[in-house]
PDBQT receptor file of N, H, CA, C and O in Angstrom, charges set to zero:
ATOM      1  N   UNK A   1     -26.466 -17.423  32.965  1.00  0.00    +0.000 N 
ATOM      2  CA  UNK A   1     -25.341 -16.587  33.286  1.00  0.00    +0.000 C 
ATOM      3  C   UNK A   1     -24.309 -16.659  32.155  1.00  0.00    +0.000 C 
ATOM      4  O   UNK A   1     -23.762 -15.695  31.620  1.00  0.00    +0.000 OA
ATOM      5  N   UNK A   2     -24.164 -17.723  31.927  1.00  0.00    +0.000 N 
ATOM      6  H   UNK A   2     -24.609 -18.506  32.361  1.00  0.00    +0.000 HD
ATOM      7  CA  UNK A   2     -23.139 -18.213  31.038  1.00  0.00    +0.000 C 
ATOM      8  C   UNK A   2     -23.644 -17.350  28.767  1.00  0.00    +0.000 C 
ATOM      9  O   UNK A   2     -22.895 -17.253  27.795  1.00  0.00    +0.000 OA
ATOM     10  N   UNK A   3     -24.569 -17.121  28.866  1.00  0.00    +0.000 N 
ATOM     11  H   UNK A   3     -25.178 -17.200  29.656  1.00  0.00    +0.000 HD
ATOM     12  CA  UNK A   3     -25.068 -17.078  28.084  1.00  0.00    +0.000 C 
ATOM     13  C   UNK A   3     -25.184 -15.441  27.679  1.00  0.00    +0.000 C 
ATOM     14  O   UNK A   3     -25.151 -15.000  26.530  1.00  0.00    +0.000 OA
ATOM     15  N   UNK A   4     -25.341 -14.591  29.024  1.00  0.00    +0.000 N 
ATOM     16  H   UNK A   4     -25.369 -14.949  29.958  1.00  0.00    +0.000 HD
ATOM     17  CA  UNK A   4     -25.020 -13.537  29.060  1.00  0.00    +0.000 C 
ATOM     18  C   UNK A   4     -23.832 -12.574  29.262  1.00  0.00    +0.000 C 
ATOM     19  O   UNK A   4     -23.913 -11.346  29.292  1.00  0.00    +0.000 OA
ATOM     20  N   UNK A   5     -22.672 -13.351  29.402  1.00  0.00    +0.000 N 
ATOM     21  H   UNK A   5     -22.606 -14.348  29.378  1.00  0.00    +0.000 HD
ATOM     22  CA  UNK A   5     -21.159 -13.329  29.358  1.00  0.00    +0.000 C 
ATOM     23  C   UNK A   5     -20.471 -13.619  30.554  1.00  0.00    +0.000 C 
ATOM     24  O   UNK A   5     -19.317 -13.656  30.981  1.00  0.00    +0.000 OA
ATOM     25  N   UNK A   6     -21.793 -13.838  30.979  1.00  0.00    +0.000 N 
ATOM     26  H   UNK A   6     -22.731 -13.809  30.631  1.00  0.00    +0.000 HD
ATOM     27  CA  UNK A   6     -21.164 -13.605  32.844  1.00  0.00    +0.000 C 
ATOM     28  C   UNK A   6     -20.387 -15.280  33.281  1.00  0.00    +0.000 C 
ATOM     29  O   UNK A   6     -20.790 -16.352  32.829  1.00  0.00    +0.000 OA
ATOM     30  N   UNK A   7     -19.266 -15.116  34.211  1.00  0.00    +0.000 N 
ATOM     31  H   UNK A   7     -18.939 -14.245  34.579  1.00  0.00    +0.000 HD
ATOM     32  CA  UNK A   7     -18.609 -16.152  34.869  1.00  0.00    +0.000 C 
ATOM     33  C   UNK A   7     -19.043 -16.320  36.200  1.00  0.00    +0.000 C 
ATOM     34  O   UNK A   7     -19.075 -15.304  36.895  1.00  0.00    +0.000 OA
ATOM     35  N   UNK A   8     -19.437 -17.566  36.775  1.00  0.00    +0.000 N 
ATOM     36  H   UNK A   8     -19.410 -18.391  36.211  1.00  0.00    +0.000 HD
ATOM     37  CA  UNK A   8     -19.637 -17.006  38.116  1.00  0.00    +0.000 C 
ATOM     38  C   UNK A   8     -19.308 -18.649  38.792  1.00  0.00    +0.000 C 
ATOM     39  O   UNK A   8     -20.018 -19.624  39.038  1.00  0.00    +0.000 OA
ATOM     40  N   UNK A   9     -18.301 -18.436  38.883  1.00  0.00    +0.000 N 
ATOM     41  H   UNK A   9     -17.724 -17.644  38.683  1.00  0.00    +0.000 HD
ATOM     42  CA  UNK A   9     -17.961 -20.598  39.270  1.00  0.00    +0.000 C 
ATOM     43  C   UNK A   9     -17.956 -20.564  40.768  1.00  0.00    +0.000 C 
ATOM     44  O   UNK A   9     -18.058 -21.649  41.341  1.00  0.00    +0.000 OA
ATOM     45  N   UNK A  10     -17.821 -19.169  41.682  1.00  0.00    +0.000 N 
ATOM     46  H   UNK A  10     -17.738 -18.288  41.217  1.00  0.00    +0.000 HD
ATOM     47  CA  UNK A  10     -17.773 -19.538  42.652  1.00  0.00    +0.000 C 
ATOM     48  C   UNK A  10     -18.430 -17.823  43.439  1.00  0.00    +0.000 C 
ATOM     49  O   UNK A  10     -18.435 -16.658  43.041  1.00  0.00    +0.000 OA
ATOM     50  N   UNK A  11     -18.845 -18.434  44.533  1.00  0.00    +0.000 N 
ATOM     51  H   UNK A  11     -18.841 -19.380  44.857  1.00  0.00    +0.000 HD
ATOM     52  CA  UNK A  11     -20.041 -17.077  44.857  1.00  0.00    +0.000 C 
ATOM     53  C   UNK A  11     -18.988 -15.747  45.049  1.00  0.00    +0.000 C 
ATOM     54  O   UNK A  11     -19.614 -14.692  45.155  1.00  0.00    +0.000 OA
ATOM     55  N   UNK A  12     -18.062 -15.656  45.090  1.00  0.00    +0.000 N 
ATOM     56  H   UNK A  12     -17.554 -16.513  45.004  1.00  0.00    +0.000 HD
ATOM     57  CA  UNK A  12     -17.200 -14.650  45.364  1.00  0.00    +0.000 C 
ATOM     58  C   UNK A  12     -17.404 -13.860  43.851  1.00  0.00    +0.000 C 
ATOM     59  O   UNK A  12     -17.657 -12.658  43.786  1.00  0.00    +0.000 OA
ATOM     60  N   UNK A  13     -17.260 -14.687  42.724  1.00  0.00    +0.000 N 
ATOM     61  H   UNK A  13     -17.054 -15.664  42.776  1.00  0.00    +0.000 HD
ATOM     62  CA  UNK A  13     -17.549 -14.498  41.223  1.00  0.00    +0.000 C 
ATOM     63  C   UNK A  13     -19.024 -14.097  41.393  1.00  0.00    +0.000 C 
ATOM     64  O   UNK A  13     -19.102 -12.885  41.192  1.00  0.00    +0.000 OA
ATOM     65  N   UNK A  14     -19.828 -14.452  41.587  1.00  0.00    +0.000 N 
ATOM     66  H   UNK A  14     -19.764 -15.437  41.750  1.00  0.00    +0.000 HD
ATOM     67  CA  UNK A  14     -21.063 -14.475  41.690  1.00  0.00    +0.000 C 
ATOM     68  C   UNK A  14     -21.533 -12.767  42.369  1.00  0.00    +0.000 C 
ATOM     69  O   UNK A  14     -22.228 -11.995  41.708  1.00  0.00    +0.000 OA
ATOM     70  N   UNK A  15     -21.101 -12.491  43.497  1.00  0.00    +0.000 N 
ATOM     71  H   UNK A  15     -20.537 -13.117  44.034  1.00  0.00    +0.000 HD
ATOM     72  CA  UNK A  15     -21.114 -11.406  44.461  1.00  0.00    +0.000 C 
ATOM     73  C   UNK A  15     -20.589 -10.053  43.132  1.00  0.00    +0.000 C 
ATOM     74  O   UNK A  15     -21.472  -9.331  42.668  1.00  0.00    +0.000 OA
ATOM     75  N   UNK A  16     -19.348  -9.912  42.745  1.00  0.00    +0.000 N 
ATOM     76  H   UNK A  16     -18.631 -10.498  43.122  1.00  0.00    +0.000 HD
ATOM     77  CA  UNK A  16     -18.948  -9.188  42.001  1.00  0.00    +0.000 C 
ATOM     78  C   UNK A  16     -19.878  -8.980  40.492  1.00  0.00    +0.000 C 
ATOM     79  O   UNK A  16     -19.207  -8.231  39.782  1.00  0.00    +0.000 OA
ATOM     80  N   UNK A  17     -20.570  -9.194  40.108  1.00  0.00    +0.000 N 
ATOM     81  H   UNK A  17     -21.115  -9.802  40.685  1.00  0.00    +0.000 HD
ATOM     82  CA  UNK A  17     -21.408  -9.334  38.766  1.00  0.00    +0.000 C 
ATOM     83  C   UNK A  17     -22.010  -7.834  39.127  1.00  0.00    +0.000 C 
ATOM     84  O   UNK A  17     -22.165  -7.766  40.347  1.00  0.00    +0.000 OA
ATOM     85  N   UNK A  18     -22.386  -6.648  38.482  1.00  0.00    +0.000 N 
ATOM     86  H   UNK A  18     -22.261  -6.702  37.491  1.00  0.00    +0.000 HD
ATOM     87  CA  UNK A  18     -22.819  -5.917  39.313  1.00  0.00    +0.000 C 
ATOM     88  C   UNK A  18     -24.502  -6.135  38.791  1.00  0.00    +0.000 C 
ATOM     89  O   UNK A  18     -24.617  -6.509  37.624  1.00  0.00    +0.000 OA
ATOM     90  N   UNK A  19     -25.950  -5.898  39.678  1.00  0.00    +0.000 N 
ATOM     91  H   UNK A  19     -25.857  -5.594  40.626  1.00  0.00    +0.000 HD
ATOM     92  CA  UNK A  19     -26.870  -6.036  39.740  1.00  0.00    +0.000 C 
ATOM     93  C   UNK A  19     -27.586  -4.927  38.588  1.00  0.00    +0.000 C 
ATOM     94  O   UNK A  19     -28.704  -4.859  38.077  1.00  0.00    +0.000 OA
ATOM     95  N   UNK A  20     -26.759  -4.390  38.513  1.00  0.00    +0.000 N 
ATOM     96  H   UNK A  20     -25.851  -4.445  38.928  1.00  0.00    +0.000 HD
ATOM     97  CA  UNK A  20     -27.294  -3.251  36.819  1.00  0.00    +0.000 C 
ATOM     98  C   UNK A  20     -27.557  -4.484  35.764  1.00  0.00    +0.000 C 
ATOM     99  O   UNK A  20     -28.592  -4.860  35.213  1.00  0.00    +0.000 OA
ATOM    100  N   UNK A  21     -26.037  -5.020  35.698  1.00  0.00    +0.000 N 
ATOM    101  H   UNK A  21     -25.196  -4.715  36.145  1.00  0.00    +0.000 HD
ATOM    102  CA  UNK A  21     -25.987  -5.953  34.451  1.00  0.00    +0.000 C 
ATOM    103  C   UNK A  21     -26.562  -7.203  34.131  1.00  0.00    +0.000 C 
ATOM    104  O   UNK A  21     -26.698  -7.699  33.013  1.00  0.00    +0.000 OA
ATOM    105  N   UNK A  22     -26.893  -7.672  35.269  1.00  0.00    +0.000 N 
ATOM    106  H   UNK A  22     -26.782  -7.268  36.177  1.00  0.00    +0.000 HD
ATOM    107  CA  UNK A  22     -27.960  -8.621  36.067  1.00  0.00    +0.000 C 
ATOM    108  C   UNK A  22     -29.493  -8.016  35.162  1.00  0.00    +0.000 C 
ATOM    109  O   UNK A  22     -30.335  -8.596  34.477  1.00  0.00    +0.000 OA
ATOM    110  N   UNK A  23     -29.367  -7.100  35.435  1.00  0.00    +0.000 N 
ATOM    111  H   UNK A  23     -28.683  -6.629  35.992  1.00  0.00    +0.000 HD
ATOM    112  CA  UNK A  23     -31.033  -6.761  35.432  1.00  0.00    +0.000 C 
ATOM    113  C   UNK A  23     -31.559  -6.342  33.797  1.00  0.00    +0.000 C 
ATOM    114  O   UNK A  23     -32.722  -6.218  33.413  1.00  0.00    +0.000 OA
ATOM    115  N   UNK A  24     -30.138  -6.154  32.907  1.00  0.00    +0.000 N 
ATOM    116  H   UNK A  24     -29.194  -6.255  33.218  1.00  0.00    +0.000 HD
ATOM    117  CA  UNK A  24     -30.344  -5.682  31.737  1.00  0.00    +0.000 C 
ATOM    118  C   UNK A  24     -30.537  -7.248  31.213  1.00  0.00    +0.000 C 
ATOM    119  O   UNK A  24     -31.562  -7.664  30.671  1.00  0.00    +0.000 OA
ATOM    120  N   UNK A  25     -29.791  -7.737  31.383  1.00  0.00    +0.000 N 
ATOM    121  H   UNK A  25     -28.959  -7.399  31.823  1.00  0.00    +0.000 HD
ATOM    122  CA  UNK A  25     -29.746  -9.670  31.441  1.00  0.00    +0.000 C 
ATOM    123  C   UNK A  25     -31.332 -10.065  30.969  1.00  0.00    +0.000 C 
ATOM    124  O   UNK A  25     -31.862 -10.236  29.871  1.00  0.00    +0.000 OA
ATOM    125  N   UNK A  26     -31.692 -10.108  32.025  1.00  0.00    +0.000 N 
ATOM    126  H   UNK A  26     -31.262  -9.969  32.917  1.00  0.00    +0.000 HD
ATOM    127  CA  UNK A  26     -33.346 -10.571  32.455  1.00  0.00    +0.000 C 
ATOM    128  C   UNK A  26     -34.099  -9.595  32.301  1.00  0.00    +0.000 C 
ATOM    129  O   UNK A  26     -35.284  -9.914  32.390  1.00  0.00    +0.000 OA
ATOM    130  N   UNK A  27     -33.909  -8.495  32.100  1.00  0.00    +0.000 N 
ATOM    131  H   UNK A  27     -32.946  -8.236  32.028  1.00  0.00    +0.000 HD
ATOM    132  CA  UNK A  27     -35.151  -7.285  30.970  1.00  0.00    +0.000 C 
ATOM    133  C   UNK A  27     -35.199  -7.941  29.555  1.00  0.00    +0.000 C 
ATOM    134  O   UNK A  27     -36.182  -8.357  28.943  1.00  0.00    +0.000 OA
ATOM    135  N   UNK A  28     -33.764  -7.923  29.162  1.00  0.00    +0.000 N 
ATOM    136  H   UNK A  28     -32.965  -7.585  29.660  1.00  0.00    +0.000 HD
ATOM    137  CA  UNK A  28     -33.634  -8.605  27.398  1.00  0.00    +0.000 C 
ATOM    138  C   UNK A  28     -34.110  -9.982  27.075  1.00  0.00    +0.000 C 
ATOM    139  O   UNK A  28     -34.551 -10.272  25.963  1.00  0.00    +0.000 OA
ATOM    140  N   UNK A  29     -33.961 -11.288  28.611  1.00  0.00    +0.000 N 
ATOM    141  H   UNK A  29     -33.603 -11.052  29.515  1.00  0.00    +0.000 HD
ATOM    142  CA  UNK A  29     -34.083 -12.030  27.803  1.00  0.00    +0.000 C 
ATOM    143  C   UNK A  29     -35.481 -13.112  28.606  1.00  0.00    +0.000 C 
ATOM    144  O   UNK A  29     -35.770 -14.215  28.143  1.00  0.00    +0.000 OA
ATOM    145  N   UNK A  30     -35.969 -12.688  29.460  1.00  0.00    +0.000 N 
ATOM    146  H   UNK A  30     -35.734 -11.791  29.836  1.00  0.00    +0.000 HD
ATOM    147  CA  UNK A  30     -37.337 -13.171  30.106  1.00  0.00    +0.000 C 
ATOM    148  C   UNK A  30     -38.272 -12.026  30.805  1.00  0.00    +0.000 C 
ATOM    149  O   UNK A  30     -38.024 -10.839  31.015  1.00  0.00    +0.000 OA
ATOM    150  N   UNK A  31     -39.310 -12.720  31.059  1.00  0.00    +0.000 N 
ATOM    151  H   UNK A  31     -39.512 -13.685  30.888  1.00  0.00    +0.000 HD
ATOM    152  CA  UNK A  31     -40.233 -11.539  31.061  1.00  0.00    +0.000 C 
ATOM    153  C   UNK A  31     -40.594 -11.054  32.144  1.00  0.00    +0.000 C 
ATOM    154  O   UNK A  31     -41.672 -10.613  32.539  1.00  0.00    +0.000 OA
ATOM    155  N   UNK A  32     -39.377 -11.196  32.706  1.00  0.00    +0.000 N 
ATOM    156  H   UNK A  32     -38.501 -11.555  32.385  1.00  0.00    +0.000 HD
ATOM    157  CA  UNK A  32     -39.430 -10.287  34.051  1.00  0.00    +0.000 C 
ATOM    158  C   UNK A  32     -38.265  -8.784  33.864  1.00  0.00    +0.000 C 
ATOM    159  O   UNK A  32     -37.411  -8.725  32.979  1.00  0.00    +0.000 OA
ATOM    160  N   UNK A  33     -38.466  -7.847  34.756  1.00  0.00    +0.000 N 
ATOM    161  H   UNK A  33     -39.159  -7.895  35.476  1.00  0.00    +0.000 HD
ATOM    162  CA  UNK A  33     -37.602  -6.461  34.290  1.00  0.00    +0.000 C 
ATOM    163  C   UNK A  33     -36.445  -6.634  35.251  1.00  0.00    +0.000 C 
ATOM    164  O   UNK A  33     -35.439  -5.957  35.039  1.00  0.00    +0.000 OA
ATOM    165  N   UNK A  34     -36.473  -7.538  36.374  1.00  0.00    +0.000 N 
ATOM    166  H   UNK A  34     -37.291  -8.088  36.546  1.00  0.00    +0.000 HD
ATOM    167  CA  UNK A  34     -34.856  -7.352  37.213  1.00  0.00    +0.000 C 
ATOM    168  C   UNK A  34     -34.907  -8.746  37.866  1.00  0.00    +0.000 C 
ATOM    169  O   UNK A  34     -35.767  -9.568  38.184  1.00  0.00    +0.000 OA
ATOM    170  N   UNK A  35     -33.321  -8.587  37.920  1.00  0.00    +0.000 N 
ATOM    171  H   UNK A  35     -32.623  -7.919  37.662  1.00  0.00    +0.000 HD
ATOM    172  CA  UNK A  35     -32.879  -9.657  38.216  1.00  0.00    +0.000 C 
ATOM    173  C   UNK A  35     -33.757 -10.244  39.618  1.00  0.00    +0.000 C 
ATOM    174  O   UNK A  35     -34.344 -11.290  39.896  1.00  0.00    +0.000 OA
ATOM    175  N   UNK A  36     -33.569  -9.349  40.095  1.00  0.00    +0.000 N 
ATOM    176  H   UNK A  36     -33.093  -8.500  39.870  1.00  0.00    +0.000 HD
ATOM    177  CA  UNK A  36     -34.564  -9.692  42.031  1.00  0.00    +0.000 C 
ATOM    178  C   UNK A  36     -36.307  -9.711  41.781  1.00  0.00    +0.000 C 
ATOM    179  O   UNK A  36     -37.181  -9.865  42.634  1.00  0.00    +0.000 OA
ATOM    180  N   UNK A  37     -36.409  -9.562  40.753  1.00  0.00    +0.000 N 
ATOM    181  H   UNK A  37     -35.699  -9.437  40.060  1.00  0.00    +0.000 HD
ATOM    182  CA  UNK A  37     -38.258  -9.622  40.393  1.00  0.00    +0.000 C 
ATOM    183  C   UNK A  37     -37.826 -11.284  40.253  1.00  0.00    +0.000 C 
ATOM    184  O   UNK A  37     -38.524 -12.095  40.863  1.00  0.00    +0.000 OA
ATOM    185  N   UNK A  38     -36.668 -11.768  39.442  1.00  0.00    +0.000 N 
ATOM    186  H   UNK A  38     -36.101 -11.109  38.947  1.00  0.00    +0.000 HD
ATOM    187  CA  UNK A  38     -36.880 -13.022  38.800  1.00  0.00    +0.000 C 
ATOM    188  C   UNK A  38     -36.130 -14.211  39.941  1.00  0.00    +0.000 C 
ATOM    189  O   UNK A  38     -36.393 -15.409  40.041  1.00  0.00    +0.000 OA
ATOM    190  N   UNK A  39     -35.618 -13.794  40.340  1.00  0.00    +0.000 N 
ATOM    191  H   UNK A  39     -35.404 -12.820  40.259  1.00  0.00    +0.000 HD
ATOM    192  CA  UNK A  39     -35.536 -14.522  41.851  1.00  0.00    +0.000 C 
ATOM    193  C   UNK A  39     -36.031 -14.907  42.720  1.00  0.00    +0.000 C 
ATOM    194  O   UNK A  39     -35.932 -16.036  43.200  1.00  0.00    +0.000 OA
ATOM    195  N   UNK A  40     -36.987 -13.557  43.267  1.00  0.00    +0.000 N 
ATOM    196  H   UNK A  40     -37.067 -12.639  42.878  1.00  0.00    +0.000 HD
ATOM    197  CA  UNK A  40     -38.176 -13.817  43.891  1.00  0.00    +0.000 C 
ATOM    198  C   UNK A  40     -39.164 -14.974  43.245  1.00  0.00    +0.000 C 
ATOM    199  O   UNK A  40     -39.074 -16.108  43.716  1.00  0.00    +0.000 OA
ATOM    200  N   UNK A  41     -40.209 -14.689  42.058  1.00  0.00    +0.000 N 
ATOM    201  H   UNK A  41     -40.281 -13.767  41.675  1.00  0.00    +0.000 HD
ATOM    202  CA  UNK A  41     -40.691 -15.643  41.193  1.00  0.00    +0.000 C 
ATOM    203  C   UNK A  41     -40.314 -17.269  41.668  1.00  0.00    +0.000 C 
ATOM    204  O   UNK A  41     -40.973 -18.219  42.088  1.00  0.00    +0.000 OA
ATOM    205  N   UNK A  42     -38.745 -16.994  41.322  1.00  0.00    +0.000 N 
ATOM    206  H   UNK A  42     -38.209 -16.222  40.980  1.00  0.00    +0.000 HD
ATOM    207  CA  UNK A  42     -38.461 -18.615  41.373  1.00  0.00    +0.000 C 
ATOM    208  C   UNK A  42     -38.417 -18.703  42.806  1.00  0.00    +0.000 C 
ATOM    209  O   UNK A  42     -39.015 -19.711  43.181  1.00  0.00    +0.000 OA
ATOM    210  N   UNK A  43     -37.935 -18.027  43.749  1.00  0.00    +0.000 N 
ATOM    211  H   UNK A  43     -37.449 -17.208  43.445  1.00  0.00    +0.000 HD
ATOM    212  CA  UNK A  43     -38.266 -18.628  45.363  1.00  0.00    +0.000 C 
ATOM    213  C   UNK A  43     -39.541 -19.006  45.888  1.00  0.00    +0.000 C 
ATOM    214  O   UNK A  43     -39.800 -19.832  46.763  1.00  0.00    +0.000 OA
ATOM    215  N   UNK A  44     -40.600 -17.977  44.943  1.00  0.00    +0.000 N 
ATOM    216  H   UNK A  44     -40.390 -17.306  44.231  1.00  0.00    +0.000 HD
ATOM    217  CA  UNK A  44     -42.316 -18.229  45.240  1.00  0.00    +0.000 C 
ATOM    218  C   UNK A  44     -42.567 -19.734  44.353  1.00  0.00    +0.000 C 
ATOM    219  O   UNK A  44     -43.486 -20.518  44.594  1.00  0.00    +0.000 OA
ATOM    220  N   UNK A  45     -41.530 -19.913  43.294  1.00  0.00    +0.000 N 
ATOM    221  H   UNK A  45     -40.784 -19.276  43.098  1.00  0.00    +0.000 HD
ATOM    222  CA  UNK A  45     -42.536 -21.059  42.411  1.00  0.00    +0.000 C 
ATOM    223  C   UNK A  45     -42.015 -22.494  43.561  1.00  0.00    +0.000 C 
ATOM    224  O   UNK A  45     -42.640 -23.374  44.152  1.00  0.00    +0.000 OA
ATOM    225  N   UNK A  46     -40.771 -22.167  43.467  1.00  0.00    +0.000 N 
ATOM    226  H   UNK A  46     -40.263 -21.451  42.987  1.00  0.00    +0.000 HD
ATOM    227  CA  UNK A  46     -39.817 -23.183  44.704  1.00  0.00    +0.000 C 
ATOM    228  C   UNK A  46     -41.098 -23.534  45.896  1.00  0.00    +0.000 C 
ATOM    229  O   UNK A  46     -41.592 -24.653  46.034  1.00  0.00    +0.000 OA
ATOM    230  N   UNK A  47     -41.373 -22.672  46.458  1.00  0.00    +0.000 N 
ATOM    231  H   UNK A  47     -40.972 -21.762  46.346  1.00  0.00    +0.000 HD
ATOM    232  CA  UNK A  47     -42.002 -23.059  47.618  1.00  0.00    +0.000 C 
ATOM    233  C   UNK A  47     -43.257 -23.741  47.641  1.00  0.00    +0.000 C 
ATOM    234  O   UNK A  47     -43.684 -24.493  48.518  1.00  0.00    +0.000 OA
ATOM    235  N   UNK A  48     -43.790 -23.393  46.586  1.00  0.00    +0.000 N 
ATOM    236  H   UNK A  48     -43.444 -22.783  45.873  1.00  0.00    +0.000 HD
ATOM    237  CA  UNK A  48     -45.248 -23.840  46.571  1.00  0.00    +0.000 C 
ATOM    238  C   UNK A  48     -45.015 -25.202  45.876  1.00  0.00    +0.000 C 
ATOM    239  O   UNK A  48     -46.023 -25.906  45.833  1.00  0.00    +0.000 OA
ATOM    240  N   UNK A  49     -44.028 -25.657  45.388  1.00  0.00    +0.000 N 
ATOM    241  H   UNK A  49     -43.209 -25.084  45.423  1.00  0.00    +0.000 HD
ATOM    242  CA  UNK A  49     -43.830 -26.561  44.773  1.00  0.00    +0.000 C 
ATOM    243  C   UNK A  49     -43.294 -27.623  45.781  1.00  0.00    +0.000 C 
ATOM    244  O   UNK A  49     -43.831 -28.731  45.807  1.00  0.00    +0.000 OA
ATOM    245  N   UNK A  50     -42.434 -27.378  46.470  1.00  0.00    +0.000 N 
ATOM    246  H   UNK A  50     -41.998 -26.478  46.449  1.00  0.00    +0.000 HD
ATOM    247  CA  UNK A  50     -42.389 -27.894  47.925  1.00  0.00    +0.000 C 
ATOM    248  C   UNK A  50     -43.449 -28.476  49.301  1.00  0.00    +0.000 C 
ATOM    249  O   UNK A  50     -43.197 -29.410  50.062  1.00  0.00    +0.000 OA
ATOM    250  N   UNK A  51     -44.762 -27.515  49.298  1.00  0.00    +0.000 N 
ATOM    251  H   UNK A  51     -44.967 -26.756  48.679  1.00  0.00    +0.000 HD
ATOM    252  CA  UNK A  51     -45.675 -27.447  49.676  1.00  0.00    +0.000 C 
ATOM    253  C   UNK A  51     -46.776 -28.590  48.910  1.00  0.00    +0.000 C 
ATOM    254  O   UNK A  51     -47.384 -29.524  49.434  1.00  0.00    +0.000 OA
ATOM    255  N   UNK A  52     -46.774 -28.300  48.018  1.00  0.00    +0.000 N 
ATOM    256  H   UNK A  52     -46.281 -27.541  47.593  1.00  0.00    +0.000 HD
ATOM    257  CA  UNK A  52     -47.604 -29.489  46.957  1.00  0.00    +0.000 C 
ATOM    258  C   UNK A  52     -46.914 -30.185  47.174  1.00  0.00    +0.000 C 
ATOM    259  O   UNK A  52     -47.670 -31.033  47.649  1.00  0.00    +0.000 OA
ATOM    260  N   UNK A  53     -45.433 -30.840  47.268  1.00  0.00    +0.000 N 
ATOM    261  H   UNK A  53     -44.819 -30.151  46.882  1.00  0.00    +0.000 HD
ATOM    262  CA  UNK A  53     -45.126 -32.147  47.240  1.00  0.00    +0.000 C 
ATOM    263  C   UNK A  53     -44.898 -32.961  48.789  1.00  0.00    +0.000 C 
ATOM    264  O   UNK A  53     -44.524 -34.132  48.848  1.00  0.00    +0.000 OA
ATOM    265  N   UNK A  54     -45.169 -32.186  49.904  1.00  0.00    +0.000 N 
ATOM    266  H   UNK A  54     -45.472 -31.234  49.856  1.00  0.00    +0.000 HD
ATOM    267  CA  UNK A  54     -45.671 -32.890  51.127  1.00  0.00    +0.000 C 
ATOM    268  C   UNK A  54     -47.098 -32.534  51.224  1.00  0.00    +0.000 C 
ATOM    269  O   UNK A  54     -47.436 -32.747  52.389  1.00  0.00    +0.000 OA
ATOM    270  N   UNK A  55     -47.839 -32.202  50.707  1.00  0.00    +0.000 N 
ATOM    271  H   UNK A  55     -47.565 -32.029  49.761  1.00  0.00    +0.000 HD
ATOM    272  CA  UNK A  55     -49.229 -32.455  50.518  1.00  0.00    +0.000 C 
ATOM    273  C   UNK A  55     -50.013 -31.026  51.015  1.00  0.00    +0.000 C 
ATOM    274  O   UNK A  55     -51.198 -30.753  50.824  1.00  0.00    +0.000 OA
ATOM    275  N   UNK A  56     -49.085 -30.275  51.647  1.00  0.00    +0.000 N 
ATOM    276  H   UNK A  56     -48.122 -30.497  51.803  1.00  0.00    +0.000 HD
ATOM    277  CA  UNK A  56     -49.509 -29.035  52.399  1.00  0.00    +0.000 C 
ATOM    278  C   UNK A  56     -50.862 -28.006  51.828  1.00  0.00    +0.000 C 
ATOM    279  O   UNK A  56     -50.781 -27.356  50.786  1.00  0.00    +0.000 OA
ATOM    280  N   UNK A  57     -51.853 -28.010  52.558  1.00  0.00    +0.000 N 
ATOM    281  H   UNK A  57     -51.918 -28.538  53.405  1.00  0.00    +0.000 HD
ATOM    282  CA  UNK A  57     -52.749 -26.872  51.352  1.00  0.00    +0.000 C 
ATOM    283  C   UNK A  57     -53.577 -25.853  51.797  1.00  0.00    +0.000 C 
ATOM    284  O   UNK A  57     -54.150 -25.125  50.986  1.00  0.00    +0.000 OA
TER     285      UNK A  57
């Protein structure tokens, strides 16, 4: 965030960012095209990673 100009210290900051600029963000600088493609990703990598670590399979 910080890297892309954005401030966001508190979710109210966070909420206001608009999701255009978000998404030009993470088109330019990983290899996903929007911000909510790259969210998702990390909620799917989160979980399974969670799952592997109580043994779940």
């Amino acid at each position: 965030m910080n890297s892309g100009g954005f401030t966001a210290k508190t979710q109210l900051d966070y909420q206001s960012i608009p999701e255009v600029d978000l998404d030009l963000l993470v088109d330019k600088n990983s290899k996903f095209s929007t911000w909510a493609e790259m969210v998702s990703a990390s909620c799917d990598f989160n979980f399974e990673n969670q799952m592997k670590g109580i043994k779940f399979s």
